[in-house]
C-alpha positions as CSV (number, residue, x, y, z in Angstrom):
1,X,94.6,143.0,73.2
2,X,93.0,144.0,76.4
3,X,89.7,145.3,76.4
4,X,88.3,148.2,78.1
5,X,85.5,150.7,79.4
6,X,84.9,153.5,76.4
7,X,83.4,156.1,78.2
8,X,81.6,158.4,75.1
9,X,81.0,162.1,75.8
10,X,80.7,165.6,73.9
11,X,79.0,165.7,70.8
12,X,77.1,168.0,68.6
13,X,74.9,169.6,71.7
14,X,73.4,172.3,73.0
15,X,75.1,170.7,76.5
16,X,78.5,169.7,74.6
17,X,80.6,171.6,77.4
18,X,78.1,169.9,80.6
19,X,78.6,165.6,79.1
20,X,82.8,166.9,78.6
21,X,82.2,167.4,83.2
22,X,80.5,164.0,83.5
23,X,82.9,162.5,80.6
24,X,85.6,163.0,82.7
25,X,84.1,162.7,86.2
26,X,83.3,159.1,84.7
27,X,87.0,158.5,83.4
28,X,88.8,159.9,86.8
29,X,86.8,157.6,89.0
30,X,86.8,154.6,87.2
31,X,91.0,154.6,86.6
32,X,90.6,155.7,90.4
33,X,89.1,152.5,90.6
34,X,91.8,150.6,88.5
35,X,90.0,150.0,85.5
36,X,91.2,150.2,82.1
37,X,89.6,153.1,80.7
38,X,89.3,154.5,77.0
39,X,88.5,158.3,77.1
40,X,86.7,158.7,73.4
41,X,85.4,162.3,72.8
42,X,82.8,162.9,70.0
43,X,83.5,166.7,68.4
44,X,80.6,169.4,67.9
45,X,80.6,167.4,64.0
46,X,80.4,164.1,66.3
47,X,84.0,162.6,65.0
48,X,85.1,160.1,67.4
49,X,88.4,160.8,69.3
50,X,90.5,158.9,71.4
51,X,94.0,159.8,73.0
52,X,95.1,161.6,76.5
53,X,92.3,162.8,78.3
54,X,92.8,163.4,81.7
55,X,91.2,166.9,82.8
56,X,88.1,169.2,81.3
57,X,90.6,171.8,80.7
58,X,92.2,169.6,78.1
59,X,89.4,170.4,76.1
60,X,89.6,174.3,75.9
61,X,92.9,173.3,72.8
62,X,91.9,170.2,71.8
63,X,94.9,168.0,71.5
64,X,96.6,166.8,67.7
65,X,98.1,164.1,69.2
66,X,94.5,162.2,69.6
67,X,93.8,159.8,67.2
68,X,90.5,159.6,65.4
69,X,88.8,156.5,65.2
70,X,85.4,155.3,64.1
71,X,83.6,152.1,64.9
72,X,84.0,148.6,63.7
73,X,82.8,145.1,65.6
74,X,83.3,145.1,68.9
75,X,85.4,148.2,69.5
76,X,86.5,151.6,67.9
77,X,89.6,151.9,65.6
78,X,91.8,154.2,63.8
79,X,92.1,155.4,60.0
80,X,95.3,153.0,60.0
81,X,93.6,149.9,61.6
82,X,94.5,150.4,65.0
83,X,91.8,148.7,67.0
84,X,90.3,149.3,71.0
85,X,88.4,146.4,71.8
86,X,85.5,147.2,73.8
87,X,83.9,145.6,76.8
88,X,81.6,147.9,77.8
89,X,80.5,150.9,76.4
90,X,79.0,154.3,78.8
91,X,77.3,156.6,77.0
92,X,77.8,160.5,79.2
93,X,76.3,162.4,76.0
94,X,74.1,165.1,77.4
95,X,71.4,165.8,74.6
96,X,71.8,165.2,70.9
97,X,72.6,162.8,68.8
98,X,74.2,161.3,72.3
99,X,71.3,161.2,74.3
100,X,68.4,160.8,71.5
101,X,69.0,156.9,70.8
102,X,71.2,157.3,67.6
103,X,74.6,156.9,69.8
104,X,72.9,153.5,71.6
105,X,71.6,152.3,68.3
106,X,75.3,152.3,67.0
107,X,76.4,150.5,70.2
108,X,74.6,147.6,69.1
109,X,75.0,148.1,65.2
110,X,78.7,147.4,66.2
111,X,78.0,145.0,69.1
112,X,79.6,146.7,71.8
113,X,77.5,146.0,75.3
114,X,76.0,148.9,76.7
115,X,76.2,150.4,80.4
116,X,73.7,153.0,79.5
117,X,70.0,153.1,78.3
118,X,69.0,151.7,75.0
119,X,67.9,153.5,71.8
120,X,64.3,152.6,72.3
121,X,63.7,154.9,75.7
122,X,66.3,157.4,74.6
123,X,64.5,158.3,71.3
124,X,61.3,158.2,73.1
125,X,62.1,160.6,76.6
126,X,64.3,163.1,74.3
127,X,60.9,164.1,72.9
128,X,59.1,166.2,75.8
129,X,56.1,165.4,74.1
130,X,56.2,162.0,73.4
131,X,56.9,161.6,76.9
132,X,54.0,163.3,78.1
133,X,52.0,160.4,75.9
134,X,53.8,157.5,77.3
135,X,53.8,159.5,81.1
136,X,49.6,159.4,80.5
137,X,49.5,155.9,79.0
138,X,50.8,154.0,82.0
139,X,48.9,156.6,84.1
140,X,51.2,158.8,85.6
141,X,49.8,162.1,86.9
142,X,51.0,164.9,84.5
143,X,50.3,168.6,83.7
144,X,48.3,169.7,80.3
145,X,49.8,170.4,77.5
146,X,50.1,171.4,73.6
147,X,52.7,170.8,71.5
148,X,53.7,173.9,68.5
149,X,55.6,173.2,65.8
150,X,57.5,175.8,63.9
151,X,55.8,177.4,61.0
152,X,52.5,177.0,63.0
153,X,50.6,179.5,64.8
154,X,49.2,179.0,68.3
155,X,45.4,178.4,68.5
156,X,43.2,178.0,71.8
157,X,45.1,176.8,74.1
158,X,43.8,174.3,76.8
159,X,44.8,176.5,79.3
160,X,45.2,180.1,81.0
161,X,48.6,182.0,81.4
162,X,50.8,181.7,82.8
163,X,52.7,179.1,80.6
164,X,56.3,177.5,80.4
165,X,57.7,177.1,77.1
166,X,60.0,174.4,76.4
167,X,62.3,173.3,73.4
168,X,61.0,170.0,72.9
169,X,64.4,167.9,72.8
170,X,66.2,170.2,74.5
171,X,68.0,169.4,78.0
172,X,69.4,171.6,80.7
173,X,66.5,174.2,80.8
174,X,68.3,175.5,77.6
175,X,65.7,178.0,75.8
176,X,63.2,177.8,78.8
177,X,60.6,180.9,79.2
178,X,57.6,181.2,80.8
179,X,55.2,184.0,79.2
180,X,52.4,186.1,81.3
181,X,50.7,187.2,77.5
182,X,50.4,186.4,73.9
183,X,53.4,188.6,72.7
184,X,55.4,186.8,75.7
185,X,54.2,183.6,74.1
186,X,55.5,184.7,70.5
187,X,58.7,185.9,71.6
188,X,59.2,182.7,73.6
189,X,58.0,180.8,70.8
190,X,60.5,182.6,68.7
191,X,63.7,181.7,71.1
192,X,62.6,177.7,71.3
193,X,62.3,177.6,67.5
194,X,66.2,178.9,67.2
195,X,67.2,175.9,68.9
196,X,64.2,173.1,68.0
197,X,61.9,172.6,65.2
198,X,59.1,172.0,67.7
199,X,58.2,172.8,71.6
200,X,55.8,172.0,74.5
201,X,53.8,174.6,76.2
202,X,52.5,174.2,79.4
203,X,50.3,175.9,82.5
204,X,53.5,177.3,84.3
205,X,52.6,176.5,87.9
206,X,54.5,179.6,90.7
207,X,53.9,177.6,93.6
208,X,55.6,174.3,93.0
209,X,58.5,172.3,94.0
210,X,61.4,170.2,91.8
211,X,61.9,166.9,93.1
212,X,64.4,164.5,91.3
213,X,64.5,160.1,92.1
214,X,67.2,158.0,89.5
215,X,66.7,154.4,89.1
216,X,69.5,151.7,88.1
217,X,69.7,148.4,87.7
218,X,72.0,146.2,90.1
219,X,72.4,142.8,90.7
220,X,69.3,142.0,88.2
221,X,67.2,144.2,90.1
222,X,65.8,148.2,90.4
223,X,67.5,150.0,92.7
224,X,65.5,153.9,93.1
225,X,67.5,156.4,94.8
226,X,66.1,158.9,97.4
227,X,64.2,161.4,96.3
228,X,66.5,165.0,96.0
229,X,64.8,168.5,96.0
230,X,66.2,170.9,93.8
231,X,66.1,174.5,95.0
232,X,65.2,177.8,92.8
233,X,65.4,181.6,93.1
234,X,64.1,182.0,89.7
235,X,60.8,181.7,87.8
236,X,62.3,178.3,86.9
237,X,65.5,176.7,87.5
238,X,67.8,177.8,84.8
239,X,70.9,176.6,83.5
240,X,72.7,179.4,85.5
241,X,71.2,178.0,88.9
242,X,72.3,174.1,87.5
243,X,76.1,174.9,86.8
244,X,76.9,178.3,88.1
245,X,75.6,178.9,91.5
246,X,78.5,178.3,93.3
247,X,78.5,177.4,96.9
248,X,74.4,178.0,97.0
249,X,72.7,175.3,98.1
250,X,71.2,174.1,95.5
251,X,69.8,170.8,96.9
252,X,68.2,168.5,99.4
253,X,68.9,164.7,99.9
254,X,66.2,163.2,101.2
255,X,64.4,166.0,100.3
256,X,62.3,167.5,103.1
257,X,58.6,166.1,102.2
258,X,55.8,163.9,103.0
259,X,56.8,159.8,103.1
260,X,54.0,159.3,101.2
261,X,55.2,162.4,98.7
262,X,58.5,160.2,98.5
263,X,56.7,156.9,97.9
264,X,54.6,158.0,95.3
265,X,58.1,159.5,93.9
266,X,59.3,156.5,93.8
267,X,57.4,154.4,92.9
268,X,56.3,156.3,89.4
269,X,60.6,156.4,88.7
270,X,60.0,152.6,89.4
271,X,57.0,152.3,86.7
272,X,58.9,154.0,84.2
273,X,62.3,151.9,84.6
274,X,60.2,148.8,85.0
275,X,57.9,149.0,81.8
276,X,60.6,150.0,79.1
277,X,62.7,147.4,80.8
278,X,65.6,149.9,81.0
279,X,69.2,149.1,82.0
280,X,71.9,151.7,82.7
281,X,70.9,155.1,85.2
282,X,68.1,157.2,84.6
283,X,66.6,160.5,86.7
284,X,63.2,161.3,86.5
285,X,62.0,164.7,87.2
286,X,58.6,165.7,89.1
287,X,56.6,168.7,90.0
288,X,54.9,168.7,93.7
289,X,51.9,171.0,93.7
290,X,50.2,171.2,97.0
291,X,49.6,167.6,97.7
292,X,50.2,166.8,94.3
293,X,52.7,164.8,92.5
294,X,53.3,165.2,88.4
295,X,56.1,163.6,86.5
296,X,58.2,165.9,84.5
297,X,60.7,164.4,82.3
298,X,63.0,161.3,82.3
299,X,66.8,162.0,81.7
300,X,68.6,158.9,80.2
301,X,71.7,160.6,80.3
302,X,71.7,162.4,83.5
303,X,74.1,165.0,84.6
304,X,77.4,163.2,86.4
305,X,75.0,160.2,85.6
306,X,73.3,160.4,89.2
307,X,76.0,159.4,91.4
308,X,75.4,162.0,94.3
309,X,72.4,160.6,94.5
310,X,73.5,156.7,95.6
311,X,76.5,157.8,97.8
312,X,77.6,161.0,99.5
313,X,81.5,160.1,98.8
314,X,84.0,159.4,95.8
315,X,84.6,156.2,96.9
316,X,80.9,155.5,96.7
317,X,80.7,157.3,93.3
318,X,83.1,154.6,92.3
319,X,81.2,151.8,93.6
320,X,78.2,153.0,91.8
321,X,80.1,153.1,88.7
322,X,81.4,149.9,88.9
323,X,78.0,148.2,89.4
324,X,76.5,150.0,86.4
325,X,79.6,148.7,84.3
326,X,79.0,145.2,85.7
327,X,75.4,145.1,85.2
328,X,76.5,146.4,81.3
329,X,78.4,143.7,80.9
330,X,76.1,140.7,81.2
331,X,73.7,140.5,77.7
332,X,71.5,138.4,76.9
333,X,72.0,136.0,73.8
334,X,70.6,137.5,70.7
335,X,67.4,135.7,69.6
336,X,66.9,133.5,66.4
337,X,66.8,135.3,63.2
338,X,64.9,133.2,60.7
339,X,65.9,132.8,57.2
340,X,62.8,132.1,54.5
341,X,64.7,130.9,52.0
342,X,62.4,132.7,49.5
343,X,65.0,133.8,47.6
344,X,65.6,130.2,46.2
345,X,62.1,129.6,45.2
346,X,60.6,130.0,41.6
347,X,58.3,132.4,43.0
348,X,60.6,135.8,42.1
349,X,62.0,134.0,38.9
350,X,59.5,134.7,36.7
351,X,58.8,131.1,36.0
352,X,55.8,131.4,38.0
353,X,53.9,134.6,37.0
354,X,53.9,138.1,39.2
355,X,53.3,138.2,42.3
356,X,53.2,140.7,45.3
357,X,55.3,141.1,47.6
């Protein structure tokens, strides 16, 4: 049996509909590129699904001639034993289950080679405010902030309104508000604990810009993108403004700042791939205040997995893809795993008396 590129996508998410888009972006351009690709969709209940997939509108009736399948060794495979050996796996969950580690952490329960970031980093940039703590403990610049979780009340904060409130492992700008007063606060609160069991508050800054760099790995080493501006009419830029806008110009590549704005961009995208010894694409997402630069957030599962920002064609989109697949293929031999032999000693038999464990 051949094997093949499973590209993952959907799942129970807030941004379900948005990883379908990069699901099938992904898909498209690799069989553009002649690949042998395995479409497998994970429902809002995060069954696996395999079958014909070839356009986001296939997903508005959901087809009952795909198959469901579930994991095994080295591939997925169906209730009846039908098996997909898997070369590579590309995880395009946005958010979720998809995007919080658990997803990666069964690529290599089932030792399937990974294209994508590994459970580690996932778990630990879902969380807004663990990321914050890792962000200060390699000493990147980034803005105050207190973490609420639901059930508790708000006491002292660090810092004067106005304030952003985010849903801590939320994606998207899903259940964003910023809040001028206390009862803005509470009913901002109110909307993030809807959706999350915890959120971040931070000093909501008026005059700032978003500025966006990805980092891959290729060839064995980083490659950083250039840095991309993202434009906003809003108070901050909302889902509406991500997906909606139209023909607005949403961005700039390179974006219109400094060289030393850019370098300093750069190279913090290029501490953070570098120190969690990441593989697959990530974004990371900055704040420029005046002169200064503050890392945001890291997406491990970025939206259309960041190829606009290494090529302005398909063709390069394809390219891209192609060198993240490579890259996922190579894995390094597992490590030894020693075995005690403890278990065929008198010290458990009870010959010898207790003792601890």
């Amino acid at each position: 049996m051949s094997k093949t590129i499973a590209v993952f996508f959907g799942g129970n998410s807030n941004e379900h509909e948005i990883s379908i888009i990069t699901g099938m972006l992904c898909v498209n351009l690799l069989r553009g590129a002649e690949q042998d690709v395995l479409p497998v969709y994970l429902t809002r209940e995060n069954e696996l699904y395999v079958g014909e997939m070839r356009a986001v509108t296939d997903f508005k009736a959901p087809s009952k001639k795909w198959k469901k399948v579930r994991f095994y060794s080295g591939g997925v495979e169906t209730e009846r034993g039908k098996k997909f050996p898997v070369d590579v796996a590309l995880n395009c969950c946005h958010g979720g289950e998809g995007e919080d580690g658990t997803l990666s952490a069964l690529f290599r329960w089932y030792g399937l080679k990974s294209a994508s970031p590994d459970a580690a980093l996932s778990a630990v940039f879902m969380d807004k405010t663990l990321t914050k703590s890792m962000a200060r403990g390699l000493g990147l610049p980034v803005l105050d902030g207190a973490t609420v979780k639901e059930g508790e009340g708000v006491r002292n904060l660090p810092f004067s309104y106005p304030v952003i409130v985010k849903p801590a492992r939320l994606g998207s700008s899903i259940g964003i508000k910023v809040a001028e007063n206390e009862e803005e606060l509470d009913a901002a609160l109110s909307l993030a604990f809807t959706l999350d069991r915890s959120a971040l508050i931070e000093p909501y800054v008026r005059e700032k810009r978003d500025l966006n760099c990805a980092a891959c790995r290729m060839d064995g080493k980083i490659v950083l993108s250039q840095v991309e501006e993202v434009f906003s009419r809003d108070d901050i830029l909302s889902f509406r403004e991500k997906y909606e806008s139209g023909d607005e110009k949403r961005s700039q590549i390179p974006a219109d700042i400094p060289e030393n704005i850019a370098h300093i961009v750069q190279n913090c995208t290029k501490t953070l791939y570098e120190s969690f010894h990441a593989k697959g694409v990530v974004r990371a997402d900055f704040l420029l205040v005046g002169d200064e630069v503050y890392f945001n957030e890291l997406n491990t599962v970025p939206g259309s997995l960041a190829c606009y920002l290494f090529g302005n064609s398909l063709t390069d989109a394809k390219q891209f893809l192609l060198s993240l697949i490579e890259e996922g293929k190579k894995q390094e031999p597992p490590k030894r795993v020693l075995t005690t032999g403890i278990l065929e000693s008198s010290v458990f038999t009870g010959k010898g008396g207790k003792r601890r464990i």
